[in-house]
LUMKOL-864451 format. One record per residue (C-alpha): residue number from 0; residue in one letter; x, y, z. Coordinates in Angstrom, 3 decimals, padded with zeros to 6 digits. Layout:
REM LUMKOL-864451
num = NUM, residu = A, px = X, py = Y, pz = Z
...
REM end
This chain:
REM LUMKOL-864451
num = 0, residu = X, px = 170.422, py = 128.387, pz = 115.177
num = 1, residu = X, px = 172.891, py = 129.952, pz = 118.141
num = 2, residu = X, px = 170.536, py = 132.912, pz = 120.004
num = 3, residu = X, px = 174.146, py = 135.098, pz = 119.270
num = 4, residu = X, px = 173.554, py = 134.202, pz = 115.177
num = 5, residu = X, px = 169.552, py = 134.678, pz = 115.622
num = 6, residu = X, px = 170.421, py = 137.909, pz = 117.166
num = 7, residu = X, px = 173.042, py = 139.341, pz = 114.370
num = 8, residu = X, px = 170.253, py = 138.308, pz = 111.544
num = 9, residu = X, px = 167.411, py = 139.685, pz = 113.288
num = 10, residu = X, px = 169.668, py = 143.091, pz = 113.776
num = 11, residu = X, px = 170.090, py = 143.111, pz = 110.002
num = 12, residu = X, px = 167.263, py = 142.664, pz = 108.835
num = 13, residu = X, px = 165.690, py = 145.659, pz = 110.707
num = 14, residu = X, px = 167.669, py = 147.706, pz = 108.882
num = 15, residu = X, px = 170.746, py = 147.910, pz = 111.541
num = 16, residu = X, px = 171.208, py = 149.147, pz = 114.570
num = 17, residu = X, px = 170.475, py = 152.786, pz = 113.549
num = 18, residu = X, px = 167.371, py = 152.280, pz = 112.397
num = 19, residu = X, px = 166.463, py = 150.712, pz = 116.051
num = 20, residu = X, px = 164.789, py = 153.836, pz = 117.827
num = 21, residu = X, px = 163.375, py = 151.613, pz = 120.765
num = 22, residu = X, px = 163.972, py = 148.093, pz = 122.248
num = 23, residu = X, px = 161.817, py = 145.962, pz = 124.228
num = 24, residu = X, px = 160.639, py = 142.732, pz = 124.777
num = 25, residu = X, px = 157.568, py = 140.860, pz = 126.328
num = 26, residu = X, px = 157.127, py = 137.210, pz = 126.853
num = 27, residu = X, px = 157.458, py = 135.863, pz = 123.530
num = 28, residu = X, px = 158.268, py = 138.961, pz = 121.351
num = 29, residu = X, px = 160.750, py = 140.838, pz = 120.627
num = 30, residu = X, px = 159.403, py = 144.945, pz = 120.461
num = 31, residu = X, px = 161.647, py = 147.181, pz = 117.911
num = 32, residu = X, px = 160.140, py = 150.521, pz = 117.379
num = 33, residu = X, px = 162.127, py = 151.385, pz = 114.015
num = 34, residu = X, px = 163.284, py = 154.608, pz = 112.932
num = 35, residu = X, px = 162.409, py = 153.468, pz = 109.271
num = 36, residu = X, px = 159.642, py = 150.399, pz = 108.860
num = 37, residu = X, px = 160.292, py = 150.314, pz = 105.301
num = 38, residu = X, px = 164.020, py = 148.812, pz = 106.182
num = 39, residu = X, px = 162.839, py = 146.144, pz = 107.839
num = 40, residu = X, px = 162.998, py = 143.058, pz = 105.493
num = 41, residu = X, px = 160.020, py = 141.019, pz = 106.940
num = 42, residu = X, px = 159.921, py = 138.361, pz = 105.182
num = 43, residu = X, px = 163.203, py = 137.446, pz = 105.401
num = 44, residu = X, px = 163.213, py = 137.644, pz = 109.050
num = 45, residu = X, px = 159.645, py = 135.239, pz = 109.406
num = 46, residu = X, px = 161.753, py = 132.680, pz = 107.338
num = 47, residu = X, px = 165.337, py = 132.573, pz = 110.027
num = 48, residu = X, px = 165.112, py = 129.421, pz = 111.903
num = 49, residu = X, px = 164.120, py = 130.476, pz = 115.074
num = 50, residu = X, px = 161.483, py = 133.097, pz = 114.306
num = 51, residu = X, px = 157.925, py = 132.149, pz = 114.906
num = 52, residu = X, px = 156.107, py = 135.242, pz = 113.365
num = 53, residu = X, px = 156.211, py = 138.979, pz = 112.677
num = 54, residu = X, px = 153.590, py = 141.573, pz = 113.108
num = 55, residu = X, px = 153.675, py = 145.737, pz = 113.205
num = 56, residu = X, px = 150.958, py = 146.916, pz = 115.381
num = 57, residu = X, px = 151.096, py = 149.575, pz = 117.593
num = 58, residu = X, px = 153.648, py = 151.454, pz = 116.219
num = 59, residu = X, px = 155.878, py = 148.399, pz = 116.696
num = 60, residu = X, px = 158.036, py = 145.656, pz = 114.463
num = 61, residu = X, px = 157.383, py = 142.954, pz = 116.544
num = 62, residu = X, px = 159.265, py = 139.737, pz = 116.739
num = 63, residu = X, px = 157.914, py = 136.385, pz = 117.624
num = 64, residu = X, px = 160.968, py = 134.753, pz = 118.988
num = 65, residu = X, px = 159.174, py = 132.541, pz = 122.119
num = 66, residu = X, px = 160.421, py = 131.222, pz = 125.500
num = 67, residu = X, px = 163.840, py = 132.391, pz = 124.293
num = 68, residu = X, px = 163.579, py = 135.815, pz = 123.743
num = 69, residu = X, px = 165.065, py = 137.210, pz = 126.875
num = 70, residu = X, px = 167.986, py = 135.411, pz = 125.737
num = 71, residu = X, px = 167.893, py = 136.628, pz = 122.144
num = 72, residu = X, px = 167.066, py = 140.371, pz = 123.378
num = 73, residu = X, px = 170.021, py = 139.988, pz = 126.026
num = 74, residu = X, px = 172.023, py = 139.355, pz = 123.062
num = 75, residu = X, px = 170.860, py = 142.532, pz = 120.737
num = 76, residu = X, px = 171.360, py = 144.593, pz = 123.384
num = 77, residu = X, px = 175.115, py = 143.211, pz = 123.910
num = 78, residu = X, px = 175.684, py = 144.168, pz = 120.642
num = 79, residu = X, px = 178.083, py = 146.982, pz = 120.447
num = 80, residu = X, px = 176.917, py = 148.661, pz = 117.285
num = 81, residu = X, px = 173.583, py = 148.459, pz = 118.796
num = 82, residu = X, px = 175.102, py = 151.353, pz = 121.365
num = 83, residu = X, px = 175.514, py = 153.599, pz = 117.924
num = 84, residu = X, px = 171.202, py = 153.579, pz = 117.531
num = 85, residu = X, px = 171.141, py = 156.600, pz = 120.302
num = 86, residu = X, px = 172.638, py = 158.412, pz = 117.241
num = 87, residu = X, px = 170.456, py = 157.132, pz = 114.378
num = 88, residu = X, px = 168.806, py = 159.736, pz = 112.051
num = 89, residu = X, px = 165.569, py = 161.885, pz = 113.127
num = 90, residu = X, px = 162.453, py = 159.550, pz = 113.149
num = 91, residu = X, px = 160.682, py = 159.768, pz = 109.093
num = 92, residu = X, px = 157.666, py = 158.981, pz = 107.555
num = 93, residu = X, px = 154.003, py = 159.560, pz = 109.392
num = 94, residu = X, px = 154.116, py = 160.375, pz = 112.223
num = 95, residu = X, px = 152.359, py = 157.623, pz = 115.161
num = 96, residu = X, px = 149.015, py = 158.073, pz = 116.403
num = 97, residu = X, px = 148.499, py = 159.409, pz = 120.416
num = 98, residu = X, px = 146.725, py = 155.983, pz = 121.601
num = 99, residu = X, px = 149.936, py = 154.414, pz = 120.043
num = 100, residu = X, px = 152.301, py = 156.577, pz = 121.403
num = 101, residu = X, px = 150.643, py = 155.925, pz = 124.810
num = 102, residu = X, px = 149.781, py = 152.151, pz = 124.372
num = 103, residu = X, px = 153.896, py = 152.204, pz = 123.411
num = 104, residu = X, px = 154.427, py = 154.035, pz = 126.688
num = 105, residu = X, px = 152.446, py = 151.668, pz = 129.028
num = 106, residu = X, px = 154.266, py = 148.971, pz = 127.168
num = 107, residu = X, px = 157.633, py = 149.945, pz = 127.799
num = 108, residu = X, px = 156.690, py = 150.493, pz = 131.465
num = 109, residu = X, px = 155.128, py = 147.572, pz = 132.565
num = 110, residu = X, px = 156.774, py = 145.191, pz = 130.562
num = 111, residu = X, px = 160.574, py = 145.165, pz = 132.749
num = 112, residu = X, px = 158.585, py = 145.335, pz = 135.801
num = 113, residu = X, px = 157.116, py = 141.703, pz = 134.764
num = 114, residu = X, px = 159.880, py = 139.349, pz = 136.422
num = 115, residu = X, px = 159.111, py = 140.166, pz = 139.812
num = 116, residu = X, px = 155.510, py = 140.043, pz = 139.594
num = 117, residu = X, px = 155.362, py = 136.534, pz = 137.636
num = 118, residu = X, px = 158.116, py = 135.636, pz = 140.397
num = 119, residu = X, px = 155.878, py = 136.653, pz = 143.046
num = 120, residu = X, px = 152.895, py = 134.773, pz = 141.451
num = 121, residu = X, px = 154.709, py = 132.001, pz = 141.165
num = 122, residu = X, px = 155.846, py = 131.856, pz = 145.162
num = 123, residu = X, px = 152.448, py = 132.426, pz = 145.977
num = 124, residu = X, px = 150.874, py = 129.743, pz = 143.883
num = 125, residu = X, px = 153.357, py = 126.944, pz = 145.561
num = 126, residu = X, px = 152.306, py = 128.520, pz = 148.958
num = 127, residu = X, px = 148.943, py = 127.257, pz = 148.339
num = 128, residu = X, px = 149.719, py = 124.292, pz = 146.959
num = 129, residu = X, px = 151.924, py = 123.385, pz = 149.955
num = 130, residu = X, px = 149.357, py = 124.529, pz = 152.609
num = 131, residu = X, px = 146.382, py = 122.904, pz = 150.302
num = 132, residu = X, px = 148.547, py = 119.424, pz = 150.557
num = 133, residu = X, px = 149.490, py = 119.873, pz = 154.307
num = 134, residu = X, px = 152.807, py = 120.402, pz = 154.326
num = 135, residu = X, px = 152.141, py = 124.120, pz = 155.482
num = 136, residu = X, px = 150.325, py = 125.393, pz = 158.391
num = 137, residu = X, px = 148.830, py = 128.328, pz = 157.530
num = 138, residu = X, px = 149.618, py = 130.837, pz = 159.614
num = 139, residu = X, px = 153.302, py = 129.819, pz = 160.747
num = 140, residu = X, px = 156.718, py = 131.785, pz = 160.645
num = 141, residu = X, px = 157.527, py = 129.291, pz = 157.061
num = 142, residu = X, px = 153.950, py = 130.876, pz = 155.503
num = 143, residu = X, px = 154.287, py = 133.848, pz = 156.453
num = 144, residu = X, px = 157.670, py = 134.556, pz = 155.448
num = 145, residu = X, px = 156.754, py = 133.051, pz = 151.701
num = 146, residu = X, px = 153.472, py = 135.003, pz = 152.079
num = 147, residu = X, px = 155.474, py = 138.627, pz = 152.287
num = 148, residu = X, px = 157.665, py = 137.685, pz = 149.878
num = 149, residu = X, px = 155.002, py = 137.035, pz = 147.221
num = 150, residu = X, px = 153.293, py = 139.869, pz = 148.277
num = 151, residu = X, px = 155.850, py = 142.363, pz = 148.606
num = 152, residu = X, px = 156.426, py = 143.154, pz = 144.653
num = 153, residu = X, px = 152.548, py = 143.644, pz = 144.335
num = 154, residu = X, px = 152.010, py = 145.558, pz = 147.405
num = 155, residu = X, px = 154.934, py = 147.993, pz = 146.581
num = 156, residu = X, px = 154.523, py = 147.602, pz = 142.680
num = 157, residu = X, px = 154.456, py = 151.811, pz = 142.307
num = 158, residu = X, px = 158.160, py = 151.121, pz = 143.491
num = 159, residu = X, px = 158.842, py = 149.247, pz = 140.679
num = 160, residu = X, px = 156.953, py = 151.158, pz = 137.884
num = 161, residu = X, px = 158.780, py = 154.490, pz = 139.254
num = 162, residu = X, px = 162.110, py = 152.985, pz = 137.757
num = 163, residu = X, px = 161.200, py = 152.146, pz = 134.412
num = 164, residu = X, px = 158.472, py = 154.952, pz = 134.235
num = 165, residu = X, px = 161.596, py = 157.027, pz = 134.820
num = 166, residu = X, px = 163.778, py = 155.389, pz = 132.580
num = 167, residu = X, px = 161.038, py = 155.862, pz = 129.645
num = 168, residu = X, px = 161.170, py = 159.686, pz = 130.618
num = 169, residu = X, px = 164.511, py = 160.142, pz = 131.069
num = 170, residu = X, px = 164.638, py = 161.421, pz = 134.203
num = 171, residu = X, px = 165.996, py = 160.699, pz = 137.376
num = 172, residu = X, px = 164.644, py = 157.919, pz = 138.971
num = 173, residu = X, px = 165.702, py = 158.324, pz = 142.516
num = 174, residu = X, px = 163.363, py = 160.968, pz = 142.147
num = 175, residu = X, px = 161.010, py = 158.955, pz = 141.147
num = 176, residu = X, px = 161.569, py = 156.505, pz = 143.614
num = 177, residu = X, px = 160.695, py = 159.083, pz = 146.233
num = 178, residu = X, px = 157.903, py = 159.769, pz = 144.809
num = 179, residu = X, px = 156.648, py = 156.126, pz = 144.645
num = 180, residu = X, px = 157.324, py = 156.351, pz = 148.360
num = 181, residu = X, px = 155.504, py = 159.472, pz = 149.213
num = 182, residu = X, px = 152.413, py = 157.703, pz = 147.862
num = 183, residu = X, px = 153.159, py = 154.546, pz = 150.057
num = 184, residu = X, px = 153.547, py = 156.579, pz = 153.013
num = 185, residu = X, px = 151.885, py = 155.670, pz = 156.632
num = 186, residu = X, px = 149.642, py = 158.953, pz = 156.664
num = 187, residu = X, px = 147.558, py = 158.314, pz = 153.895
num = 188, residu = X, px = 146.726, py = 155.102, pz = 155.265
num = 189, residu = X, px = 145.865, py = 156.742, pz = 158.543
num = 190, residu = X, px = 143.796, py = 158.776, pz = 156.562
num = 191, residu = X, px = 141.786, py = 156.231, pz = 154.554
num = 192, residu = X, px = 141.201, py = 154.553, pz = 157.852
num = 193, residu = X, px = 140.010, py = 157.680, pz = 159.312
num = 194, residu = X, px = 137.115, py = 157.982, pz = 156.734
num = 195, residu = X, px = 138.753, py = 161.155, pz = 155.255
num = 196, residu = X, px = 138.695, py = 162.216, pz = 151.552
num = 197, residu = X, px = 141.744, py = 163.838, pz = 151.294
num = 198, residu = X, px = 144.498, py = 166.117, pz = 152.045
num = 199, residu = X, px = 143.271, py = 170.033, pz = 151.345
num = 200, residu = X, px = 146.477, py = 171.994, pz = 149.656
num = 201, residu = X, px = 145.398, py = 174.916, pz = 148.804
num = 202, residu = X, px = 141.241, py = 176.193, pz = 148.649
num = 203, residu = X, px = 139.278, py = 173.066, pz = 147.245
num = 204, residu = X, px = 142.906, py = 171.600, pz = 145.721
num = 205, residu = X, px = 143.644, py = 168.309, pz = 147.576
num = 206, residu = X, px = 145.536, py = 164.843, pz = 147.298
num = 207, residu = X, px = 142.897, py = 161.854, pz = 147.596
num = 208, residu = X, px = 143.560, py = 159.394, pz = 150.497
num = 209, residu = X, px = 143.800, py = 156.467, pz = 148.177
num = 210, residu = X, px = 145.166, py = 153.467, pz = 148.762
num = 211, residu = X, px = 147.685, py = 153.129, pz = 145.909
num = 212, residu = X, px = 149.336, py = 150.104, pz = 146.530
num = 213, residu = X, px = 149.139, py = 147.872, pz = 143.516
num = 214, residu = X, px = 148.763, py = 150.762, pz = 141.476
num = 215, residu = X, px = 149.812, py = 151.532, pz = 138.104
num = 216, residu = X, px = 148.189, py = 154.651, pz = 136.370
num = 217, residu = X, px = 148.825, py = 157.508, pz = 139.103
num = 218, residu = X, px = 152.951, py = 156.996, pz = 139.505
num = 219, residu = X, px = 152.939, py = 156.827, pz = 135.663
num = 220, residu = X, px = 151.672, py = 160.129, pz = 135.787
num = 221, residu = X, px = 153.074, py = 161.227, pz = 138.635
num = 222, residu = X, px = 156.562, py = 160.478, pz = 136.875
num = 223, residu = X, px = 155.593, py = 162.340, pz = 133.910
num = 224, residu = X, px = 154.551, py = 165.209, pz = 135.226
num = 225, residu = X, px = 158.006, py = 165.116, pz = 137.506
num = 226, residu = X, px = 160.190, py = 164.557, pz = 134.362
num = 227, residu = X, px = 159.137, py = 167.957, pz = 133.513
num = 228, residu = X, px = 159.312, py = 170.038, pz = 136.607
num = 229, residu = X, px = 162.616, py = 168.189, pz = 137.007
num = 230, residu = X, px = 164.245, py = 169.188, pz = 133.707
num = 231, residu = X, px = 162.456, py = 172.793, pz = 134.474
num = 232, residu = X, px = 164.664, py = 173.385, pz = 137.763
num = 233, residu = X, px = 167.900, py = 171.181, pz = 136.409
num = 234, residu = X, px = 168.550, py = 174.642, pz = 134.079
num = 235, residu = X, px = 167.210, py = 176.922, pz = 136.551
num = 236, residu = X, px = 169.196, py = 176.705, pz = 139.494
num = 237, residu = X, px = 172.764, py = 177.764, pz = 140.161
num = 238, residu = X, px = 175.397, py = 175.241, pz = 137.938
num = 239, residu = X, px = 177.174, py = 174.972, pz = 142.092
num = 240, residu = X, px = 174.321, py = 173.731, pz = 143.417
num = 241, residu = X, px = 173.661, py = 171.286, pz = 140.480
num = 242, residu = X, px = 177.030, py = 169.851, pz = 140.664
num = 243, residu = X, px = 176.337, py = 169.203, pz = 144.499
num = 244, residu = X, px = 172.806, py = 168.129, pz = 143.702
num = 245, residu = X, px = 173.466, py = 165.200, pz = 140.681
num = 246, residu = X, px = 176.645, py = 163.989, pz = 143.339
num = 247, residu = X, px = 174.052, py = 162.681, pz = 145.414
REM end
């Protein structure tokens, strides 16, 4: 079966693109968080010819689609009534758990920030293997070059994590990017090599030298709690200013 046919079945039988409150994918499955689980038609979907499994955990109707699901999840989201889901009816039925609203969060964060870093793993691993087999010095322009490369996505991974982190908050991720890069910046570095514990705001209020490279869990937050003192001055200052303000 065509990925496009796969796609339009699949689409059906989780009760139409209204119903579809959420979609995201990992390496093998396809992540729909539904509007409606009771639409979903299972069964039918575990028996299309291309469909290795279903399971609903976590708040999620996963589909088990394999090595072709960016394919099959680039064409869902193609789909133009899948546009319409934005305007689906008010999420029914009981209401999801906290540790699977956040375990859905940290899902739908991490997972688009996974081609880089598998990219980057990959570069790295053939680094090795060249130097290990001697057609690499270690050390020269060539490995070094390939060795920033790999590195650079893991290094500056808050980067990457502020975009999507934003995305899942709905906020604006230029801002978020800045924040990412406030983190990263040269004096907190200087700091952690200076023995210090951190930067005093106000009284015993500080922010930590930490070196937060690599990190995940404080730009997720950081994000967060932006999303909301973002929205908070969006209505609060002058509609002039605003205009000026979302132009850049």
């Amino acid at each position: 079966m065509k990925n496009e046919e796969l796609a339009k079945l699949i689409l059906e039988n989780v009760g139409g693109a209204k119903n579809i409150k959420n979609l995201t994918h990992c390496v093998t499955r396809l992540r729909f968080t539904l509007y409606d689980d009771k639409k979903a038609n299972k069964k039918t979907i575990e028996n299309l010819d291309g469909v290795l499994g279903v399971q609903e955990q976590g708040g999620q109707f996963q589909v088990i689609v394999g090595s072709k699901v960016n394919k099959v999840y680039q064409e869902l989201i193609g789909n133009p009534q899948l546009a319409l889901s934005e305007d689906g009816p008010k999420e029914t039925g009981k209401k999801k758990s906290v540790i699977s609203n956040i375990l859905e969060t940290i899902s739908s964060i991490l997972i688009p920030s996974l081609p880089p870093v598998i990219g980057g793993g990959m570069i790295k691993g053939f680094l090795f293997m060249f130097w290990e087999f001697g057609w690499i010095e270690w050390g020269s322009d060539i490995f070094n070059l390939l060795n920033i490369i790999s590195d650079g996505m893991f290094y500056f991974y808050p980067f990457l994590l502020a975009v999507s982190a934003a995305k899942r908050f709905k906020t604006n991720p230029y801002m978020a990017l800045a924040i990412a890069g406030s983190m990263m910046h040269p004096t907190i570095y200087e700091g952690i090599n200076a023995g210090l514990k951190s930067l005093k705001v106000i009284g015993s209020i500080g922010v930590p030298y930490l070196d937060y490279n690599s990190s995940v869990i404080p730009i997720i937050l950081s994000v967060w709690v932006m999303s909301y003192v973002y929205r908070f001055f969006e209505k609060k200052i002058p509609d002039i200013v605003s205009v000026i303000y979302h132009q850049c």
